[in-house]
N, C-alpha and C positions, 0 to 999 in steps of 0.2 A: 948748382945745376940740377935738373928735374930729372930722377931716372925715368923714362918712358913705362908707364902699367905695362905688364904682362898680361897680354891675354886671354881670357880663361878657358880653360882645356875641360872640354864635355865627356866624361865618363861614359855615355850613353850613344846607344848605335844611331843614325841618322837615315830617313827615306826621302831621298830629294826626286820629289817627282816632277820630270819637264816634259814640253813637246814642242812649240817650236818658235819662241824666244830665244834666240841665242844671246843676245844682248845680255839680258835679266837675267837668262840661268846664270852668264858669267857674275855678276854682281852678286847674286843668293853665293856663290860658289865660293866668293871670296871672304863672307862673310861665316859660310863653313869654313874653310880654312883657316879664321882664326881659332875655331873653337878645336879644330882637330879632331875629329870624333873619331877611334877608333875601327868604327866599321860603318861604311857607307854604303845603301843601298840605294839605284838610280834604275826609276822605271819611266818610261816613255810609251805615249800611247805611238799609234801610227799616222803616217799624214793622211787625210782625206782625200780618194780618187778625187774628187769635184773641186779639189784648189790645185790649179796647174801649178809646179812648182814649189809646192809643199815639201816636198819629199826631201830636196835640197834642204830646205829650213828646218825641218826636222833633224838630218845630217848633220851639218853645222849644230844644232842644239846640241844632241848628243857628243857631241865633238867639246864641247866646249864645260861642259860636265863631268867629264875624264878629265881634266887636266887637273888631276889629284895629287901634287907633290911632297905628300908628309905621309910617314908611316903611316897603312889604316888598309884594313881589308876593303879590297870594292868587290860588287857584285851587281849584276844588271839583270833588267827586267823590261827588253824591248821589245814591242809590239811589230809587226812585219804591216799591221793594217789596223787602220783606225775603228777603236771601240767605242771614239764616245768622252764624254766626260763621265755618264755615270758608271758605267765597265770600265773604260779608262783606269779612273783612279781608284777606284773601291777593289780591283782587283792586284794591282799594284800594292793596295796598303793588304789586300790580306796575304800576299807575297809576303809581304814584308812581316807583319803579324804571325805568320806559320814558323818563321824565322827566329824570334825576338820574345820573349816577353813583355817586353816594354819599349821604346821607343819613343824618338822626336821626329815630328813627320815637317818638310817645309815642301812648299811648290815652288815652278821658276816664278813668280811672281813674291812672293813674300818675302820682304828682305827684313832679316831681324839684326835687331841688338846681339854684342854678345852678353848682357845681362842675359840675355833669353835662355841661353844655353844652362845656365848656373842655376837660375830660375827652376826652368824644367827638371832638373835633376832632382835641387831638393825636393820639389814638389813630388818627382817621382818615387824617391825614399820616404819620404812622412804618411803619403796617402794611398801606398802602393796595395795595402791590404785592408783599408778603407770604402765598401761597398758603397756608400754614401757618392764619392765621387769617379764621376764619368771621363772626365777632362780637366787639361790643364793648356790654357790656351796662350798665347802670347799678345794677344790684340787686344785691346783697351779702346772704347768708342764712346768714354765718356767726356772727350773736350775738354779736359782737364779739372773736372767736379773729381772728388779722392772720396772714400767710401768706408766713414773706421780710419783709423788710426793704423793698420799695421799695410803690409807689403803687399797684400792680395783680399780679395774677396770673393761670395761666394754668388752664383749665378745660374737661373733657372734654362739660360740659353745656353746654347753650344755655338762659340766661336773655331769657326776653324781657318783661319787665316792663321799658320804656323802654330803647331799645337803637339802637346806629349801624352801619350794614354798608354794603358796597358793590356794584354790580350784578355782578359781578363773580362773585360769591356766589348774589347774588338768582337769576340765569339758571339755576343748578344746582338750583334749588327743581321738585320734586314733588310736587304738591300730591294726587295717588293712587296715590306709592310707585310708578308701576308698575314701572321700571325694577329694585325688589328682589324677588325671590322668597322669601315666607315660608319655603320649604325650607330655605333657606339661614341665614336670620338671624340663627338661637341661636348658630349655629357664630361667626357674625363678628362677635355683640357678645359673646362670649366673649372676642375680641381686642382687647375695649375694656373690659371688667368680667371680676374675677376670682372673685365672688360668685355660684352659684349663683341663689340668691334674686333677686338686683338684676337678673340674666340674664334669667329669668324673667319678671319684671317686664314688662321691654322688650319682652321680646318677647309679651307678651300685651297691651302697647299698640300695636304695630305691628302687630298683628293685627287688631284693633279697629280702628285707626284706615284701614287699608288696605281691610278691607270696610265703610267707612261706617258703624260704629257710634255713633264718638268726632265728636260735630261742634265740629273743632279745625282750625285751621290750622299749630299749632309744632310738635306732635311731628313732623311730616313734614323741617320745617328741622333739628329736632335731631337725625332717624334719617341727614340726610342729610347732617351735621356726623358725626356718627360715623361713616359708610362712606368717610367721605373723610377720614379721622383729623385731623379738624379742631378746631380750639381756641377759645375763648372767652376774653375778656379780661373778669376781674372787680378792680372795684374794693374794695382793702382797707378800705373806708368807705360804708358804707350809701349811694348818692346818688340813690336812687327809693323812695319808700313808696305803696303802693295803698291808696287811699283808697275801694276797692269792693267792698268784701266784706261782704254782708251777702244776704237777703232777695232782693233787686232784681239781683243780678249773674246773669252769664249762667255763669259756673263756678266763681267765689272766693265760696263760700256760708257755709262756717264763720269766722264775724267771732271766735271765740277761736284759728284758726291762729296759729300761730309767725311764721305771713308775713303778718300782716295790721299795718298802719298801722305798721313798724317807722320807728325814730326816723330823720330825716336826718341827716346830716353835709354836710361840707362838707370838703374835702381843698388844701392847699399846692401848693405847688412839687413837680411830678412827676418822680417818682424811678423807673426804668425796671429790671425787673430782671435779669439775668445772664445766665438760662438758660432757654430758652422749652422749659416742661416743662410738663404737667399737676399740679396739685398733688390726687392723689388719694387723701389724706385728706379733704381740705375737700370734695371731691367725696363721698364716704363720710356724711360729716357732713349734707349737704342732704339727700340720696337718704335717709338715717335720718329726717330730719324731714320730709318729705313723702310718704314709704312705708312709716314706718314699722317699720323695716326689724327693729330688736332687737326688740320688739315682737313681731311677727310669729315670730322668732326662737324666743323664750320659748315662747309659744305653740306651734309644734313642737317644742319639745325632746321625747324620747323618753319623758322620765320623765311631763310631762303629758299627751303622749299614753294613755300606758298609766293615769294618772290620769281622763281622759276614757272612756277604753274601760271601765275597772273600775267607774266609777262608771254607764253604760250596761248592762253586763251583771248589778249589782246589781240596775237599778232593773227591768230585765224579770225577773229570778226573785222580784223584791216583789209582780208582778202576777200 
């Protein structure tokens, strides 16, 4: 007869940030409670005047967040009125941050593995005095391509779907860019992307996001992971799938992405790899499936440009 594995119990404090999923926060919740973390920190934005009835959903959320039954410090961090996603949660994690040296942060939406928990830990003792690295993430968006030989690898982006960092990092955070000058920016993620197009990109979400357009909080952490040629540790095995995309999310609305409800894993004995590089293919790979990068590509090649133009100046000399 098969004894049933034990669990694995996370040495590290936890920030589970909700608002008003009750459903999903219960699921994330149970998936903390295998790992038992010590000390749990739960911050809630507030509901929106303009959604009748929120307020209840919010209730119920936090309601459902509490139901903490294994030793472990809780502590809250509730909102009386809606901040937002980017105040929201940036203020939340520096709650938390002010608190903690270090930390596993998850949302109601991210349900991990409890490989993740084990994961994050080591991760967070090997690299914790390692200025090289920004982040330690749980999400995996490569489809199942593996990257090297060992358990993790290294990455110019910042995933933050369920992810571990240290304050260390956290203090560097800008949460309105100001310290970068738009003049400047194409020029120096140029030195971190060699694609026109992906350049571009960037920098017309740094744009956005630096005059208040984008109400986000990450792209700031990841522009400011890039100015500081900083890296990302991603696991070679799925260990977070978002369970919130759909209708009700506040930015994961297409429930047929590539990135929605991908399968868990669960990962062995951690194998550490060689050479701490970027692997910027895999990086190439995500940025294709979230920007669609060929795609867009096709789409200006020259030939259907002039395919587009010709079939334009046809259709004025039919009229």
């Amino acid at each position: 007869m098969n004894t049933p594995e034990i669990p694995y119990r996370t040495k590290s404090a936890v920030l589970f940030i909700v608002f008003n999923r009750p459903a999903e926060t219960a699921a994330v919740l149970e998936k903390i409670r295998e790992a038992r973390p010590p000390r749990l920190y739960i911050g809630a934005d507030g509901p929106r005047a303009s959604r009748p009835g929120e307020d209840e959903i919010c209730r119920q959320t936090r309601e459902a967040a509490l139901k903490v039954d294994w030793d472990c410090e809780v502590k809250t961090f509730f909102k009386d009125q809606n901040a937002g996603c980017k105040l929201g949660e940036a203020t939340a994690m520096q709650w938390f941050f002010d608190n903690e040296e270090e930390g596993i942060i998850l949302e109601d939406d991210t349900l991990p593995s409890n490989s993740f928990f084990r994961f994050c830990d080591e991760m967070l003792d090997r690299y914790r005095h390692d200025t090289r690295i920004r982040i330690i993430t749980g999400s995996n968006f490569q489809q199942g391509q593996k990257w090297g030989d060992a358990t993790y690898y290294f990455s110019n982006l910042i995933h933050s779907w369920g992810w571990a960092g240290w304050r260390r990092v956290w203090n560097e955070y800008d949460i309105d860019l100001k310290q970068y000058d738009e003049r400047d920016v194409k020029e120096k993620l140029s030195n971190v992307f060699s694609d026109q197009m992906i350049i571009d990109i960037w920098y017309d979400l740094f744009v956005r996001t630096k005059f208040g357009h984008i109400d986000t909080w990450d792209y700031q952490f990841g522009f400011s992971s890039f100015f500081n040629n900083g890296l990302c540790i991603i696991p070679n095995h799925n260990l977070i799938t978002n369970i919130g995309f759909g209708a009700n999310a506040t930015n994961t609305f297409n429930e047929d992405s590539a990135f929605s409800k991908m399968p868990l894993e669960e990962i062995g004995e951690i194998k550490h790899p060689q050479y701490i590089l970027p692997e910027k293919k895999a990086d190439l790979f995500t940025l294709n499936k979230e920007f669609y990068i060929e795609e867009k590509k096709r789409q200006n090649h020259p030939r259907k440009r002039f395919k587009r133009w010709l079939k334009a100046r046809l259709g004025i000399k039919r009229k």
